[in-house]
N, C-alpha and C positions, 0 to 999 in steps of 0.2 A: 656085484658088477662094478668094472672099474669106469671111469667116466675120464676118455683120455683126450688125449689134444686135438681137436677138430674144431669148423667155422660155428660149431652150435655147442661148443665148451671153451670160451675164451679163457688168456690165463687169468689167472688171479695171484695177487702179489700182495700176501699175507705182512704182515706190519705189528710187530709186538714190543713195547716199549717193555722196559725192562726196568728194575733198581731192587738188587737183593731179595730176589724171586727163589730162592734154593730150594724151598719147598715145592714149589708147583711145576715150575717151568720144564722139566724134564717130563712130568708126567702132560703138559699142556703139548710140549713138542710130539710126543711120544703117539699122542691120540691124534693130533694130524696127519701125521704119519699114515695112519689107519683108514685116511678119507677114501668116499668111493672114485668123490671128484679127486682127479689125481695131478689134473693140469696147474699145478700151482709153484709157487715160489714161497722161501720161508723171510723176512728182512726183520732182524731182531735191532733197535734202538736203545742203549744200555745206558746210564745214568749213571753213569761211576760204580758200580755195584763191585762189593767190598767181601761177600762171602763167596761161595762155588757156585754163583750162577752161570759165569762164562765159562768153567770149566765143563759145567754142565751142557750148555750150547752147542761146545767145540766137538762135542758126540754127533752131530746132526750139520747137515749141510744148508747152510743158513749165508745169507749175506749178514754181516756182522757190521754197525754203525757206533761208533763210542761219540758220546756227547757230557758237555761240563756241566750245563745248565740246564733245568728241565723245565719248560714250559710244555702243556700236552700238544697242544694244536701245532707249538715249531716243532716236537718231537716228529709227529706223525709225518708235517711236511716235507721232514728231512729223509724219511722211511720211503715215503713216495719219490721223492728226486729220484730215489735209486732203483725204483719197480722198472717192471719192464710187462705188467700185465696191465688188462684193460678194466678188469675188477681189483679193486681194492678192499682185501678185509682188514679192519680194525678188530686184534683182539687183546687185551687184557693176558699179561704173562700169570694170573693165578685165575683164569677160565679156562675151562678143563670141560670140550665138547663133551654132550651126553653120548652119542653115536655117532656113529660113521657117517652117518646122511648130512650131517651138520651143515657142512660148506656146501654140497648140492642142492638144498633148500631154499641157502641165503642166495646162491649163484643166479639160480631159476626163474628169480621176479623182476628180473632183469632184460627179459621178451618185450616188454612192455618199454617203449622208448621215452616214456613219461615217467618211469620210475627212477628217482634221484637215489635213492638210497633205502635201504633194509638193515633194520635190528631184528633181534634176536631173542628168544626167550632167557630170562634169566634163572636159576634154581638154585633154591640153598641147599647149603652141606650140611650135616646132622650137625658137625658142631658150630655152626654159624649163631650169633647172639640172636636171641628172638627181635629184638629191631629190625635186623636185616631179615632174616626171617618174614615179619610183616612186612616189608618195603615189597620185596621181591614177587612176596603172594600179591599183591595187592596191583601192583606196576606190569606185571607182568602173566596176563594171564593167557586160559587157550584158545581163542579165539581170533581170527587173523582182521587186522585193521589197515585200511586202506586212508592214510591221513593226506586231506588237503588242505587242512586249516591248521591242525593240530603238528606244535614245533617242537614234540619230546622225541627224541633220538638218541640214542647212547653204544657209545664207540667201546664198551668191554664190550662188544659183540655185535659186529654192524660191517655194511660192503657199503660203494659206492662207485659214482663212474668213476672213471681217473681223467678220462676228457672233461666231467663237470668240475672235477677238482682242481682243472688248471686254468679254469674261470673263476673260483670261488675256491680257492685253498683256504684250509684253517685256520680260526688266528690266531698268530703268533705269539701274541702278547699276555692274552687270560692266563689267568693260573686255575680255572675250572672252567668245564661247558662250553667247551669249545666245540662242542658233538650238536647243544642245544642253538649257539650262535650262526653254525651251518647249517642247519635243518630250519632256521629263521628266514636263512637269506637262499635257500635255492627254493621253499615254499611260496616268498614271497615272489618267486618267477617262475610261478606255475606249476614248478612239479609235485609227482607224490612221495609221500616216505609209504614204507609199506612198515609195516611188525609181523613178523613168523612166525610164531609160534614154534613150528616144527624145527626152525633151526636152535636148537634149546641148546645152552653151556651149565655149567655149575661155576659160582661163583661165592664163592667163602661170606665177602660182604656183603652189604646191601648197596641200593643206589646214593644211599647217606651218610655212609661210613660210618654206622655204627654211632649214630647220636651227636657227629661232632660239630659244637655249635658254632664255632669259630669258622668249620669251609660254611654251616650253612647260613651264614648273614654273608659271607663275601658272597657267596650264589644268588642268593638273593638282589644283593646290591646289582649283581651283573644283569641281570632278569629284570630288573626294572628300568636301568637305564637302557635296554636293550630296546625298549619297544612301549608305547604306552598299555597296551592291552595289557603287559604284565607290573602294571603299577596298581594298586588296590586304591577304588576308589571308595569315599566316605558315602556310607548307604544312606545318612542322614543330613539334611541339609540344615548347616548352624545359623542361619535363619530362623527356621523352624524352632530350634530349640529357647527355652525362656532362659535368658541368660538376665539378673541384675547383679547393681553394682551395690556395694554398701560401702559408705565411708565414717569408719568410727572417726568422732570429733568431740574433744571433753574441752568443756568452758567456750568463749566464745571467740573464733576465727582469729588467726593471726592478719595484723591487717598491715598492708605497705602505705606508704603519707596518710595515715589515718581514713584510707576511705577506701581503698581499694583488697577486699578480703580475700586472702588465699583460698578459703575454699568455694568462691567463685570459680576458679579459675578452674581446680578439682571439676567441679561437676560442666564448667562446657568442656572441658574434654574428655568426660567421661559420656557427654550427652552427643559425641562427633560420632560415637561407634556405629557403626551398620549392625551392631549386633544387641546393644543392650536398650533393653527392653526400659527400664525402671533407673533412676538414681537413688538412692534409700538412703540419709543421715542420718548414723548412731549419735546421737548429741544430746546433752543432760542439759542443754543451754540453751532459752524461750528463744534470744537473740539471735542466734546461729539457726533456731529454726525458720524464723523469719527468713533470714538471708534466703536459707537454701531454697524456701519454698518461693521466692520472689526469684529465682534462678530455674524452674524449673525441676527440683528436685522433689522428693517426697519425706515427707517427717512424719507419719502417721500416731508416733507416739514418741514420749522422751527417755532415755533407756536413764534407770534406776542411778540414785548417788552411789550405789556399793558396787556397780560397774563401772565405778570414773575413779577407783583407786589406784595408785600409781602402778599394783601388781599387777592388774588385772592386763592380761594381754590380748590381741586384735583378732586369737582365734575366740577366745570367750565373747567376746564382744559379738564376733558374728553367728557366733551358735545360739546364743541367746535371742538375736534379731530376727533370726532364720526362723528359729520356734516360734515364735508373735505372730509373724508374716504367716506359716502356713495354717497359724489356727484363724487368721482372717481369709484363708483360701486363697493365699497369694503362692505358689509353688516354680518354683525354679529348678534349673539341670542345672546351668554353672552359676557361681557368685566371682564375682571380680571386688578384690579387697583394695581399697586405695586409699592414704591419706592426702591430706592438702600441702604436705610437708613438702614436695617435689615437684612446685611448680614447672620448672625448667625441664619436666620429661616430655618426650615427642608423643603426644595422642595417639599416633600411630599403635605406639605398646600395646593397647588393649587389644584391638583387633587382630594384632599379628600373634599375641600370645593365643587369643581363643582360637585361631583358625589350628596354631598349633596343639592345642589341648583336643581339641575335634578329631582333627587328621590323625592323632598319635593314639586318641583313646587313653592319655594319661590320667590319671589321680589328681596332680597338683601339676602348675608350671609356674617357676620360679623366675623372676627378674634377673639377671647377676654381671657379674662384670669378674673379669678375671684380675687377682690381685698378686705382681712380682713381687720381689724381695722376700725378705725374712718375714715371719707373722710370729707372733709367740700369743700365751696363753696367760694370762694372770688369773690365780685365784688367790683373794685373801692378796697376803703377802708372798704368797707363792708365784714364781717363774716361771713356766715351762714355753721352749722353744718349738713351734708345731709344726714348723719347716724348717730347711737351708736355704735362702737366699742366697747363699756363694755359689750352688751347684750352675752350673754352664745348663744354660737353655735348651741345647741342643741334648744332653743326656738326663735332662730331667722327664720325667714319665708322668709329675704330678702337677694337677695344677690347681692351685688355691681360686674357689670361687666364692663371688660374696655378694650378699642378697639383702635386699631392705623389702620387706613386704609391705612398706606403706609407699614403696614407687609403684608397684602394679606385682597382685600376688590374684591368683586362679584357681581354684579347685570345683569337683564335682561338689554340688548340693547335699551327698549324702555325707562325704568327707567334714565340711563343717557343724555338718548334722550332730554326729558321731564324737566330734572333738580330738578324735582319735588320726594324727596325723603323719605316722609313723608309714607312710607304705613306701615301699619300691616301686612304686612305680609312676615317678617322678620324674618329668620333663624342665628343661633347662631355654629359658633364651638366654642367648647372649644381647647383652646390649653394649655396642661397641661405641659409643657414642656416652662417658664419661661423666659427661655435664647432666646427663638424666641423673646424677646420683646426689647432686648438690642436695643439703639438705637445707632447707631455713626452717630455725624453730626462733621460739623469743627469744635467745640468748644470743641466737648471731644478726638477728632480723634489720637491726637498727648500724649492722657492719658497712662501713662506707663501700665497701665492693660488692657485698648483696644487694644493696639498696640500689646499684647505679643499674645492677643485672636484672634487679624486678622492674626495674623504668623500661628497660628495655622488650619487656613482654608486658605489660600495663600502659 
């Protein structure tokens, strides 16, 4: 039964964006053709397309739109200028309706003056990658959904008003989800999306593209600043968690006019965090434990002379302190590493690094500072250059970053546990603020310009 032009079959003003479709699009046209709804219009949106898709077209009586640049949501909006129906379907030029009923289905839910808009079922093709495969089964199932909260809508296979749409046209600008961005913004004014099941297509991909990671962190990125609901909040609160600080310290404190000891300074800002629990000094030195523990610090024990050898580095130092501590039942999630060497860094750092090792769920997060020019590599008497410093800022891809872990270093508990500090999965602050990096050790300590900049925070 054909379904023809009457006040209870408005038109519909079909919208297929296009870009070197040769394979589908004849057979996409070919199956509209076949609808029972018959009241329709075809407006194809082409993308410079370089093979026989337009030649393919030019079979079929279509309004024909050519465009330079392809953004989805101004593709579509360009598609609609040109309609002349009161229904608008959005479909995908490599969706390819199951049946005839397809567009009568979508048409239909349309009775309802509350319904913004309707998608569609999606099905794969035998040879579609099993990724898409599982998207499709999983997104897309048979049972029909009436969404007033819920903002997933997708334009391979979807209607809408065209009166809604010249309140709330697509936007322009996204380079994905611009289906998900509309179905945001006319939910949040009340109306429904419906999902059909019945009006089913077959579609080669998935909703994912086939695993590709690059659209799906920019999808991502859009979804979050979209709306807070789609920003993942931390399920644990880093309060909650036991976060201490340890500061290896070998011999006893560097001290400015003989009285005032850097690693004073070290532990009240390490003792300003809302988040750290404990201050713990690695120190082989009675003197230094004094200090620290007249500061509010803890020394529980003095760690060993054959941990105060020049080799010995600040992850040993904390593994070994870590082990002590938890056979006295003391048990921490993060450890925050810091020596006294950097007086001049903002307190700040601790807090803003943990909040971001929490939010990120990283392994380790690193202090750093981004460093221009040339960098090279000495070993031995050897050379080697590890960058260009001549390359123009503007076409360099790479950036030199550089880290002291005695200004503020972070990792999980198990990470120093293990020794083992090799993972990917590593977070970065930047610290834009320069002077955090000043180092003073005894050999510049006594420098008439160090000296005048510790008067200045002493």
């Amino acid at each position: 039964m054909k379904y023809k032009n009457n006040r209870k079959n408005p038109k519909v003003s079909i919208v297929i964006r296009t870009k070197n479709e040769e394979q589908w699009i004849e057979q996409c046209l070919i199956k509209i053709k076949k609808q029972t709804y018959s009241n329709f219009e075809i407006i194809i949106v082409d993308n410079k397309s370089k093979d026989s898709t337009l030649n393919k077209i030019s079979k079929f009586k279509v309004k024909l739109i050519k465009i330079n640049k392809f953004f989805p949501g101004d593709a579509l909006n360009k598609g609609i200028q040109k309609s002349s129906g009161e229904i608008i379907v959005c479909l995908s030029a490599h969706c390819i309706p199951e049946n005839n009923d397809w567009l009568l289905k979508l048409v239909q839910n349309f009775k309802d003056k509350n319904v913004a808009g309707v998608y569609g079922r999606q099905l794969p093709l035998a040879y579609s990658s099993d990724f898409d495969k599982r998207d499709l089964y999983t997104f897309f199932g048979l049972e029909k959904r009436i969404q007033r909260k819920d903002t997933f809508f997708h334009n391979a296979n979807s209607a809408i008003r065209k009166t809604l749409w010249k309140k709330i046209p697509f936007d322009k600008n996204v380079e994905h989800i611009e289906d998900r961005i509309w179905a945001h913004k006319v939910i949040n004014k009340g109306y429904k999306l419906i999902y059909e099941p019945e009006a089913a297509v077959f579609h080669w991909h998935g909703i994912n593209q086939n695993m590709d990671e690059k659209r799906c962190s920019e999808i991502v990125s859009i979804l979050e600043n979209l709306d807070n609901i789609y920003r993942p909040k931390v399920s644990t609160n880093l309060k909650n968690m036991n976060t201490i600080a340890i500061v290896p310290q070998r011999n006893i404190s560097l001290t400015h006019n003989n009285k005032n000891y850097l690693i004073t300074k070290t532990i009240q800002d390490l003792k300003k965090s809302k988040y750290i629990s404990d201050v713990y000094i690695a120190t082989d030195n009675k003197n230094t434990k004094n200090i620290s523990s007249k500061n509010g610090a803890k020394v529980p024990f003095l760690r060993p002379k054959n941990l105060s050898q020049d080799y010995i580095d600040i992850g040993t130092i904390a593994k070994f302190y870590l082990k002590k501590l938890e056979k006295n039942k003391i048990f921490a999630d993060y450890i925050v590493l810091a020596t006294e060497n950097f007086p001049f860094r903002d307190y700040k750092i601790f807090d803003k690094m943990l909040e971001q090792i929490h939010k990120n769920n990283s392994d380790i997060v690193y202090a750093v500072k981004e460093e221009k020019g040339t960098i090279f590599k000495q070993i031995d008497k050897k050379i080697n250059k590890v960058n260009d410093g001549l390359m123009p800022k503007k076409i360099r891809n790479i950036k030199n970053l550089f880290s002291r872990i005695g200004l503020s270093f972070i990792a999980k508990a198990n990470l120093i546990r293990s020794g083992n500090f090799n993972t990917k999965n590593i977070g970065i602050y930047n610290v834009k603020d320069h002077f955090s990096f000043l180092e003073v050790n005894k050999n510049n300590i006594k420098n008439i310009k160090i000296k005048n900049l510790l008067n200045e925070i002493f």
